[in-house]
The first five atom37 places (N, CA, C, CB, O) and aatype in JSON, in Angstrom:
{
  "aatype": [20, 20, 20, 20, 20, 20, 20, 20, 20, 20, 20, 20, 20, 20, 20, 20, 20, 20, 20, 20, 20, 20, 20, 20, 20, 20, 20, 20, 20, 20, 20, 20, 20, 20, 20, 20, 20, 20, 20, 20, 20, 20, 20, 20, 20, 20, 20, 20, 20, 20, 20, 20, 20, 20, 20, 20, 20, 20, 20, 20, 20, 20, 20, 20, 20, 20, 20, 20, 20, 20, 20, 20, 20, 20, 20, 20, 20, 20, 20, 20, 20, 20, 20, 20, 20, 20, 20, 20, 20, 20, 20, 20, 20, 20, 20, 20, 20, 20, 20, 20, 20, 20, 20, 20],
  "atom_mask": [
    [1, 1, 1, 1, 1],
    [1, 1, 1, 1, 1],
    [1, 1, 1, 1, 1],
    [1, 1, 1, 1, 1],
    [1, 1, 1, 1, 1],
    [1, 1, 1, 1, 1],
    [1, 1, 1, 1, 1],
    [1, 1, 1, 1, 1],
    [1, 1, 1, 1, 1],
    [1, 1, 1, 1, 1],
    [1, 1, 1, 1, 1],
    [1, 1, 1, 1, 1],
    [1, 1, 1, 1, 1],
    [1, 1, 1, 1, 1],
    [1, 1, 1, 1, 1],
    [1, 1, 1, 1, 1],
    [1, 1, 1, 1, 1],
    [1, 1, 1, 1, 1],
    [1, 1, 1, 1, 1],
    [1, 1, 1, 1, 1],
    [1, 1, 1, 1, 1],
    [1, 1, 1, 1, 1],
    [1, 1, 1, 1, 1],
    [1, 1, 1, 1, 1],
    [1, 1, 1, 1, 1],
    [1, 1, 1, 1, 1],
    [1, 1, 1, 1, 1],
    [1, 1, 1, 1, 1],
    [1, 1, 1, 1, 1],
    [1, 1, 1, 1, 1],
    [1, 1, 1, 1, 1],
    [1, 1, 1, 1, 1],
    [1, 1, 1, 1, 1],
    [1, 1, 1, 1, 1],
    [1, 1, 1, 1, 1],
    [1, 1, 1, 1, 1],
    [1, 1, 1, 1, 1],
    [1, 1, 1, 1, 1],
    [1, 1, 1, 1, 1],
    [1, 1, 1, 1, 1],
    [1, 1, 1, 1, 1],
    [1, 1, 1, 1, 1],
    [1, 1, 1, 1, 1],
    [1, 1, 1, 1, 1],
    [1, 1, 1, 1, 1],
    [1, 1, 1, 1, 1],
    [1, 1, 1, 1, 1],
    [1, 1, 1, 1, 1],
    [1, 1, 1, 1, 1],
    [1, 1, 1, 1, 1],
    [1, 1, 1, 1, 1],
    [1, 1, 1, 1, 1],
    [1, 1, 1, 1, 1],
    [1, 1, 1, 1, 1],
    [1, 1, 1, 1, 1],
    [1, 1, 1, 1, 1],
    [1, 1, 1, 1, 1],
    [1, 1, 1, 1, 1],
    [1, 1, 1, 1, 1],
    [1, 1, 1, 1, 1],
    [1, 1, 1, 1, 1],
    [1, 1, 1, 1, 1],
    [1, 1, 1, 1, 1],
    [1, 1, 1, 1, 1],
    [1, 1, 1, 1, 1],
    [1, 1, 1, 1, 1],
    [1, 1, 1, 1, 1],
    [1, 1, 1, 1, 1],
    [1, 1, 1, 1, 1],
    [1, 1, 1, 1, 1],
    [1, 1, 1, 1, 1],
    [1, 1, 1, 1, 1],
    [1, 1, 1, 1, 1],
    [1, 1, 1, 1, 1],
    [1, 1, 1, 1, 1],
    [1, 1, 1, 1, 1],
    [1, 1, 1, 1, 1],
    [1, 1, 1, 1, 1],
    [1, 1, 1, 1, 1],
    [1, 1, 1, 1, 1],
    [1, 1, 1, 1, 1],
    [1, 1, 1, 1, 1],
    [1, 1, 1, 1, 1],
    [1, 1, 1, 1, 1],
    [1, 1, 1, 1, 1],
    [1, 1, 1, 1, 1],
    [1, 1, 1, 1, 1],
    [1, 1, 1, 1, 1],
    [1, 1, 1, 1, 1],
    [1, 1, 1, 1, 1],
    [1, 1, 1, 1, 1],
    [1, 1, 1, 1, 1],
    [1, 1, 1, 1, 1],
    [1, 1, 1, 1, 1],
    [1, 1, 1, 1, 1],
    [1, 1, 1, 1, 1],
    [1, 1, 1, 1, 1],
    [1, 1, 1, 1, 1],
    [1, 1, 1, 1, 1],
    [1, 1, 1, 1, 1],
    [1, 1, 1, 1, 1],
    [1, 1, 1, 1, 1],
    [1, 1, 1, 1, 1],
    [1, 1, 1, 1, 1]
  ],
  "atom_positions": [
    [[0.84, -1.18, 0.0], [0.0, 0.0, 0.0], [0.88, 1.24, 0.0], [-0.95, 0.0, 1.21], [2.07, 1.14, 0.29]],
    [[0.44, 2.19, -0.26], [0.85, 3.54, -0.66], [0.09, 4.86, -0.14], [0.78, 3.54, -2.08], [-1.05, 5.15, -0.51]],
    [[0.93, 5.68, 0.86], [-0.42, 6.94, 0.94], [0.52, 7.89, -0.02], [-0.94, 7.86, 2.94], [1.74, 7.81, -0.17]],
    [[-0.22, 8.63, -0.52], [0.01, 9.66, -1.77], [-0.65, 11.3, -0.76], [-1.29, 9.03, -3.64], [-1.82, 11.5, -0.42]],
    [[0.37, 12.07, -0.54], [0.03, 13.2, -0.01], [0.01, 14.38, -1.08], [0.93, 13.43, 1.09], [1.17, 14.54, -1.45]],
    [[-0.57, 14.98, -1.52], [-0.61, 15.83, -2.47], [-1.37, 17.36, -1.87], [-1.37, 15.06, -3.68], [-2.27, 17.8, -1.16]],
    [[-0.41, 17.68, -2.64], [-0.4, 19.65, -1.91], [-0.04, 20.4, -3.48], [1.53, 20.21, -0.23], [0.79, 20.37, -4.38]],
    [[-1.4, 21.11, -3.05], [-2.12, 22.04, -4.63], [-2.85, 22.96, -4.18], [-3.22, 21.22, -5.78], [-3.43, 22.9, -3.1]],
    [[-2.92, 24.22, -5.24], [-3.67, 25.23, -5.29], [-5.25, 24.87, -4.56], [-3.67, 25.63, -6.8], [-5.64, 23.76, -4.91]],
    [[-5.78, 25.28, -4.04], [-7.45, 25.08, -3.56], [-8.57, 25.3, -4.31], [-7.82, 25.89, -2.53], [-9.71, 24.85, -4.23]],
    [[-8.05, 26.08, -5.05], [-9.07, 26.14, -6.37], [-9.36, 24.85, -7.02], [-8.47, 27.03, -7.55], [-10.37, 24.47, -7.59]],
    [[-8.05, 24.18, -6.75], [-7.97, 23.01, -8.27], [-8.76, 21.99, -6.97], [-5.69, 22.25, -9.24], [-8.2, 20.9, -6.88]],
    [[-9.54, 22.1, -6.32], [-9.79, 21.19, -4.84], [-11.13, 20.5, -5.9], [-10.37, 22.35, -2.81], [-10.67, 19.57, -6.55]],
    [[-12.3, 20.71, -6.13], [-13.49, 20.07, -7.3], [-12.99, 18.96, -8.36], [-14.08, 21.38, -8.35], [-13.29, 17.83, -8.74]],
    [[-11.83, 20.21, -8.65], [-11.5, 18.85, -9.98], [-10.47, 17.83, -9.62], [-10.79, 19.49, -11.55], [-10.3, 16.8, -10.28]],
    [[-9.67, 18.2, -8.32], [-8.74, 17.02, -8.21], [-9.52, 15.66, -7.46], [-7.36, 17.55, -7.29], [-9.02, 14.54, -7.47]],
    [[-10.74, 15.99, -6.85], [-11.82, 15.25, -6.14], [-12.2, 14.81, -7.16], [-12.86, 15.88, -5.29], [-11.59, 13.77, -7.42]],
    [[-13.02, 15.12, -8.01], [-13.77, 14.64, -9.45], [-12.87, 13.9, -10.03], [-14.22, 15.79, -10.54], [-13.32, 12.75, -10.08]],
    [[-11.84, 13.95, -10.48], [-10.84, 13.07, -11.11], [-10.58, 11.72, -9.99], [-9.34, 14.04, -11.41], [-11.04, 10.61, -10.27]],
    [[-10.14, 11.86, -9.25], [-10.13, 10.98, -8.21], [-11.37, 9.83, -7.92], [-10.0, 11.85, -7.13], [-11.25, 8.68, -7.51]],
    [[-12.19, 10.33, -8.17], [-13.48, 9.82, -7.78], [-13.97, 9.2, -9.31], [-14.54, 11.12, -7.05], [-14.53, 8.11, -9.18]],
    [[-13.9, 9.49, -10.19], [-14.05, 9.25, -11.72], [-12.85, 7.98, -12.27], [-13.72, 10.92, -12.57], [-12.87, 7.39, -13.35]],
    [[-11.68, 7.78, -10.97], [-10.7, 6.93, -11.03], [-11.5, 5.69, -10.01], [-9.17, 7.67, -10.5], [-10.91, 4.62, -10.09]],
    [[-12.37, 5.66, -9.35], [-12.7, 4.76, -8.38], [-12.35, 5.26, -7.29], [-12.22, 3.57, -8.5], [-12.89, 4.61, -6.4]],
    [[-11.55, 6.33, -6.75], [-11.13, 6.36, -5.25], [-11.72, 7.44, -4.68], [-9.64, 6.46, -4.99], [-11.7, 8.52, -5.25]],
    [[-12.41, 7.24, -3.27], [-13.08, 7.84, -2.89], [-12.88, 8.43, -1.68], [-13.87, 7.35, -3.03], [-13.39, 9.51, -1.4]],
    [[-11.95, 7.61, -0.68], [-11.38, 7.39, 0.92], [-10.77, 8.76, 0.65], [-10.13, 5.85, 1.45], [-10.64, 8.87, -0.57]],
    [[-10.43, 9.65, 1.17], [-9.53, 11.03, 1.19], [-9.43, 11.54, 2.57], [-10.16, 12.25, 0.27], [-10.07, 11.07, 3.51]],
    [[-8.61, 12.53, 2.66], [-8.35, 13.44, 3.89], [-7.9, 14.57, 3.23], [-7.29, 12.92, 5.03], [-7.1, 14.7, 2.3]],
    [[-8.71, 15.57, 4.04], [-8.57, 17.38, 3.21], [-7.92, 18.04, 4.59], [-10.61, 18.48, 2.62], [-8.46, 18.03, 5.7]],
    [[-6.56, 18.66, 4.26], [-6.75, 19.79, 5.18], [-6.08, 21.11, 4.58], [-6.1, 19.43, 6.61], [-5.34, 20.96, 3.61]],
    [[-6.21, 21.94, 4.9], [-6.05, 23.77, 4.28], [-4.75, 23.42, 5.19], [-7.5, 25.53, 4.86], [-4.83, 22.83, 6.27]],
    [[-3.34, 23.95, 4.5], [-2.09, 23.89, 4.9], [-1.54, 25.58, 4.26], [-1.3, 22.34, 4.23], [-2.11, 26.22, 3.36]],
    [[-0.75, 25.85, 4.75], [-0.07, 27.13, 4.27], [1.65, 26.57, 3.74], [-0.06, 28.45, 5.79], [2.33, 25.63, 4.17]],
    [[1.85, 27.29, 2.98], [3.45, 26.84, 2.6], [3.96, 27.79, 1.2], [3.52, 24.89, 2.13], [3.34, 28.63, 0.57]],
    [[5.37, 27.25, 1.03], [5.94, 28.2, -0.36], [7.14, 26.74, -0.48], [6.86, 30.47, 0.05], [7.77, 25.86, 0.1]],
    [[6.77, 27.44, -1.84], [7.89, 26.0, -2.4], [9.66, 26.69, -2.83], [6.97, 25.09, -4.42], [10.2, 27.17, -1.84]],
    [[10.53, 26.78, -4.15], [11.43, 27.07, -4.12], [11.52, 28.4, -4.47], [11.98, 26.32, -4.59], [12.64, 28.89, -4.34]],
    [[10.15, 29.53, -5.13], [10.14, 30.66, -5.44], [9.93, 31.65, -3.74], [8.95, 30.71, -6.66], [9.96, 32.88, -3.7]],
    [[9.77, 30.88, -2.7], [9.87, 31.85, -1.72], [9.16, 32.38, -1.48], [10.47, 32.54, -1.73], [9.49, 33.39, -0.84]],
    [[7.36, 32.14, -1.8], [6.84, 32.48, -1.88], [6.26, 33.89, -3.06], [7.03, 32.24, -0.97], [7.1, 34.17, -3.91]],
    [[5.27, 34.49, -3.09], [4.72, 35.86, -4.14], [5.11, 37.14, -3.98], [3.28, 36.14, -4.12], [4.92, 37.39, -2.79]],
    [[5.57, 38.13, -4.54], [5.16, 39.25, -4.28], [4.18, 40.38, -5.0], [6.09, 39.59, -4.11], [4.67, 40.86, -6.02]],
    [[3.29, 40.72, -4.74], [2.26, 41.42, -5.31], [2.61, 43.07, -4.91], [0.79, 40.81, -4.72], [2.69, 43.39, -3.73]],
    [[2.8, 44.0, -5.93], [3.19, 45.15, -5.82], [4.37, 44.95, -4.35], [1.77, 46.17, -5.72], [5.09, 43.98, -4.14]],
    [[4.23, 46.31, -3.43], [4.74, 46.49, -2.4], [4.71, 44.73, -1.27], [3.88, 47.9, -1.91], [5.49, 44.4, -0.37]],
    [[3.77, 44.13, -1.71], [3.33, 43.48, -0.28], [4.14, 41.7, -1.04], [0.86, 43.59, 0.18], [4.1, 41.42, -2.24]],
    [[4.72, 40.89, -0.1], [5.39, 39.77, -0.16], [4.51, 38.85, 0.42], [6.67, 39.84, 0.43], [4.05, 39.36, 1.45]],
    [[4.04, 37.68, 0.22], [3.95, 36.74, 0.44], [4.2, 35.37, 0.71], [3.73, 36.9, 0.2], [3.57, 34.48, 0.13]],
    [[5.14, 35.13, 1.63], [5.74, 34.06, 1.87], [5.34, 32.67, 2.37], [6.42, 34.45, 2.47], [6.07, 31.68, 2.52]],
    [[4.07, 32.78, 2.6], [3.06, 31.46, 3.19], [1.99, 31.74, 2.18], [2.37, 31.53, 5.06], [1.49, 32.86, 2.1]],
    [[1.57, 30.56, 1.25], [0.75, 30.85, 0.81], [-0.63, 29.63, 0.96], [1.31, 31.25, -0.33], [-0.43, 28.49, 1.38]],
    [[-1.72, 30.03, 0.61], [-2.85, 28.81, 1.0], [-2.83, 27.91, -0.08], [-4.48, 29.33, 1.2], [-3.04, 28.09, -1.28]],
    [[-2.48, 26.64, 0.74], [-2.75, 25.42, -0.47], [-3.39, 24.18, 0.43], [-1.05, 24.81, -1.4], [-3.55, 24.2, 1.65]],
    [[-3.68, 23.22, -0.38], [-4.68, 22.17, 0.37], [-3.78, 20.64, -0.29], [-6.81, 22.4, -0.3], [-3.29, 20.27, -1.36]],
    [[-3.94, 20.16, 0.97], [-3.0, 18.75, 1.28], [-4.59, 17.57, 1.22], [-1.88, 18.84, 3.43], [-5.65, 17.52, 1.84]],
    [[-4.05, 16.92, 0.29], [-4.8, 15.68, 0.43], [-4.2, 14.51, 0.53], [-5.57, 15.52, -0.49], [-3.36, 14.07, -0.26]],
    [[-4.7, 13.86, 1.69], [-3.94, 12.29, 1.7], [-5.19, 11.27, 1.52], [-3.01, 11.88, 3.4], [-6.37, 11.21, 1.87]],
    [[-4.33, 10.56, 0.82], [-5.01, 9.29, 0.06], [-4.09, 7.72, 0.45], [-4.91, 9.66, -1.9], [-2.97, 7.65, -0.07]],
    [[-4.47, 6.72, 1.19], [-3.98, 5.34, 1.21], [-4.51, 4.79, -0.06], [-4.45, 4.5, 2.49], [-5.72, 4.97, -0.19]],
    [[-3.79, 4.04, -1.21], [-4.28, 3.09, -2.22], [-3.48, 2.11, -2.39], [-4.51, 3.59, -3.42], [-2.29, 2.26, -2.11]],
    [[-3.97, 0.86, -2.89], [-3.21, 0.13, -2.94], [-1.8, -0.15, -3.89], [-3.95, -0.52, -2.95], [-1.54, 0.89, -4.5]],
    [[-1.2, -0.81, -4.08], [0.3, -0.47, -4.98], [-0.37, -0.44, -6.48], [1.81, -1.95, -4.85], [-0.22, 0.39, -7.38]],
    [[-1.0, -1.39, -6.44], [-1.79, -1.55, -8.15], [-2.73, -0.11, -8.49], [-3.21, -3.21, -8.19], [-3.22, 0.0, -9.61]],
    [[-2.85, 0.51, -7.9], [-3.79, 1.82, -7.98], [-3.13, 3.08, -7.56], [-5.06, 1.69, -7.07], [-3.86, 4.04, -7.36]],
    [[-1.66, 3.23, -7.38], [-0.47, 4.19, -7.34], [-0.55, 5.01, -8.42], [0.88, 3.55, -7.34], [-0.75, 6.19, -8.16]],
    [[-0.45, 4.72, -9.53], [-0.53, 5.25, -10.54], [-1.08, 6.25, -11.36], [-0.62, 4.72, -10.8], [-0.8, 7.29, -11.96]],
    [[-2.33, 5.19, -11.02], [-3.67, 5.95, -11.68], [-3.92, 6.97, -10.42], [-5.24, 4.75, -12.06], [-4.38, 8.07, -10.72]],
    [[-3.75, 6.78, -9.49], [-4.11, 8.1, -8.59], [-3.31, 9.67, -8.75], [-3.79, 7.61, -7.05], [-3.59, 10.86, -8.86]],
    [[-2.42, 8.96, -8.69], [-1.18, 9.99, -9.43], [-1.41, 10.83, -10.13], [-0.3, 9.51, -10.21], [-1.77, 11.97, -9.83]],
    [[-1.1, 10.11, -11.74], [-2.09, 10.65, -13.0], [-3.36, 11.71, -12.64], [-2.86, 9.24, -13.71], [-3.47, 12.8, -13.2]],
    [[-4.33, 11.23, -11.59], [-5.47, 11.4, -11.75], [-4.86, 12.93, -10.84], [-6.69, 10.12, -11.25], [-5.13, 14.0, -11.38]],
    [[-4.33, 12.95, -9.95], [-4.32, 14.15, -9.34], [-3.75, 14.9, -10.47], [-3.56, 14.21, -7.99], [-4.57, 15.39, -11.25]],
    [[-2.31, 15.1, -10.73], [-1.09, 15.48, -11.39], [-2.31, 16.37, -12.52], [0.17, 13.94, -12.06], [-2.43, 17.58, -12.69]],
    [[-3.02, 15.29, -13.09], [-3.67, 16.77, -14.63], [-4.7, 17.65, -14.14], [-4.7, 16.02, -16.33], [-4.92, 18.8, -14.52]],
    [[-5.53, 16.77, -12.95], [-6.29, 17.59, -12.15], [-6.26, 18.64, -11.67], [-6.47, 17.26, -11.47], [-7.24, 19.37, -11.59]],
    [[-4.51, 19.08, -11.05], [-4.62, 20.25, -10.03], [-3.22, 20.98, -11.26], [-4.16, 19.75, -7.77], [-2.51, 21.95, -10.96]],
    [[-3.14, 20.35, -12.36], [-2.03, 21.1, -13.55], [-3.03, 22.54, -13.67], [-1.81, 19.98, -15.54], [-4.24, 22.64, -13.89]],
    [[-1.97, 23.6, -13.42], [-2.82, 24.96, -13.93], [-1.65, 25.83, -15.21], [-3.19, 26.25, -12.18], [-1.93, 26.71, -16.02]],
    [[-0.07, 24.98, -14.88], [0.91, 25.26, -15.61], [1.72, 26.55, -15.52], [0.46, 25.11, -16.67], [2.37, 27.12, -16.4]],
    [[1.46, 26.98, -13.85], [1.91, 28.18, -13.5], [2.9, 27.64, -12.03], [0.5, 29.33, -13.27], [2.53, 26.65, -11.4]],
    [[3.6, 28.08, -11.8], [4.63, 28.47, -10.53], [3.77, 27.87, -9.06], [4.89, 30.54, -10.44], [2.82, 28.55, -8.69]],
    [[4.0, 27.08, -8.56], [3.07, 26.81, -6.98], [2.06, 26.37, -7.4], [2.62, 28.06, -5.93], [1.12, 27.02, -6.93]],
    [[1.48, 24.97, -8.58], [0.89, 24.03, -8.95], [1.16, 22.9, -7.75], [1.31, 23.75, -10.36], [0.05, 22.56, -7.34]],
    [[1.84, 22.46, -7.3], [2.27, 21.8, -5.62], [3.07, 20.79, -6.51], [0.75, 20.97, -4.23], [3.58, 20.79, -7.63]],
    [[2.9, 19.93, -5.45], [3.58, 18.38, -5.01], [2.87, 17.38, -5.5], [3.63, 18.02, -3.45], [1.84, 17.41, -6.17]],
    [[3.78, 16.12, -4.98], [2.68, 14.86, -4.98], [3.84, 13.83, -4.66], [1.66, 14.5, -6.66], [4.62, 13.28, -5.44]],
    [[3.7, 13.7, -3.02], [4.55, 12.58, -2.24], [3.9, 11.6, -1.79], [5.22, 13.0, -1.13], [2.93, 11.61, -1.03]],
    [[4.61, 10.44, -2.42], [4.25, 8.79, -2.56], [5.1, 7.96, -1.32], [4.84, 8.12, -4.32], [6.29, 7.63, -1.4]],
    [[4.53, 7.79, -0.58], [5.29, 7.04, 0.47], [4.64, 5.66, 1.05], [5.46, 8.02, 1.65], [3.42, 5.56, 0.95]],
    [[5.29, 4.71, 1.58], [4.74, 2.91, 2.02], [4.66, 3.34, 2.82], [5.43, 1.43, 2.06], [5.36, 4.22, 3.32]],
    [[3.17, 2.5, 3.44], [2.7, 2.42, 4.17], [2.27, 0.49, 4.66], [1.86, 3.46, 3.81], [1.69, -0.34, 3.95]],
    [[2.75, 0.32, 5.94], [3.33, -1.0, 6.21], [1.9, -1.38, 7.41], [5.31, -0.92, 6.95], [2.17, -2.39, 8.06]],
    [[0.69, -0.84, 7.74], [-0.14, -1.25, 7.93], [-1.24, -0.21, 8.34], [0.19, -2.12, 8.58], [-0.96, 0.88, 8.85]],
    [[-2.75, -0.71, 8.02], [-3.61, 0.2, 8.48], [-4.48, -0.54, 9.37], [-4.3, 0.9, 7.43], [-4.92, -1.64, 9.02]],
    [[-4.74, -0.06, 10.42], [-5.83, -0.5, 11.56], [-7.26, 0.12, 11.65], [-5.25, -0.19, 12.92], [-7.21, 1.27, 12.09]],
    [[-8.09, -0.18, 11.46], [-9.34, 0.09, 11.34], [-9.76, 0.3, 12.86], [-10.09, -1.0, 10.54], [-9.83, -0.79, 13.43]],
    [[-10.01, 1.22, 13.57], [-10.15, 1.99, 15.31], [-11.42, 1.48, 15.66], [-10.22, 3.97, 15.48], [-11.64, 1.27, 16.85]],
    [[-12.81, 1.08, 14.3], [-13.94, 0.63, 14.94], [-13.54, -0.94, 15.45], [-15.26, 0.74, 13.89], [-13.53, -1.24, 16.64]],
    [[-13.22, -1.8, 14.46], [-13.12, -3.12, 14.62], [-11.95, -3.43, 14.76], [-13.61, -3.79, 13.76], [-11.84, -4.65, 14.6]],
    [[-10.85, -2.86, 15.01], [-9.28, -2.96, 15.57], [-8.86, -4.11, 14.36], [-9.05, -3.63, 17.57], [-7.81, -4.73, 14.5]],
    [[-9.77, -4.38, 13.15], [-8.83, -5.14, 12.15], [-7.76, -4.22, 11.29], [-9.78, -5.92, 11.07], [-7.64, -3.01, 11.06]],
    [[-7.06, -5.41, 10.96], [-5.32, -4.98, 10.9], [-5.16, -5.39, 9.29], [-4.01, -6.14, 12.2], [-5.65, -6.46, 8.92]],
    [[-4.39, -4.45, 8.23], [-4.84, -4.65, 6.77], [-3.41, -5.16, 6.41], [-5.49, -3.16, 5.84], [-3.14, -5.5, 5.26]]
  ]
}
């Protein structure tokens, strides 16, 4: 198994869900994160921006469905501008279910 953390614009938040969901996967976790990647954040006239609002989604899928989740985010939250985000793929070596304490 695989959780896939992906951090993108919030705008692109509808269509990277819709794509996702149009892939079969439905399980998600949303949270509003602030950050700047290697540009250091914006500056708009006088005023700098160094934290900017983007939204982190984590997704567990299985290794056979890595891919396509990927894909499915990656064109989803593509806007082809500067601070389009991430998309970190990391193993995950077990999940426990808290109602029925089964072990995956």
């Amino acid at each position: 198994m695989r959780m896939i953390k992906a951090i993108f614009r919030p705008e692109r938040e509808a269509e990277v869900i819709k794509a996702l969901e149009n892939a079969g996967l439905y399980a998600m976790t949303k949270l509003d994160v602030l950050g700047r990647g290697k540009q250091r954040g914006v500056q708009v006239g006088e005023a700098t921006y160094d934290e900017l609002a983007k939204l982190m989604l984590m997704i567990v899928v299985e290794d056979r469905d890595c891919d396509r989740a990927v894909e499915a985010i990656r064109k989803s939250a593509y806007t082809g501008h500067f601070g389009d985000g991430r998309i970190f793929i990391l193993p995950v070596e077990q999940i426990i279910t808290i109602r029925t304490g089964e072990a995956k």
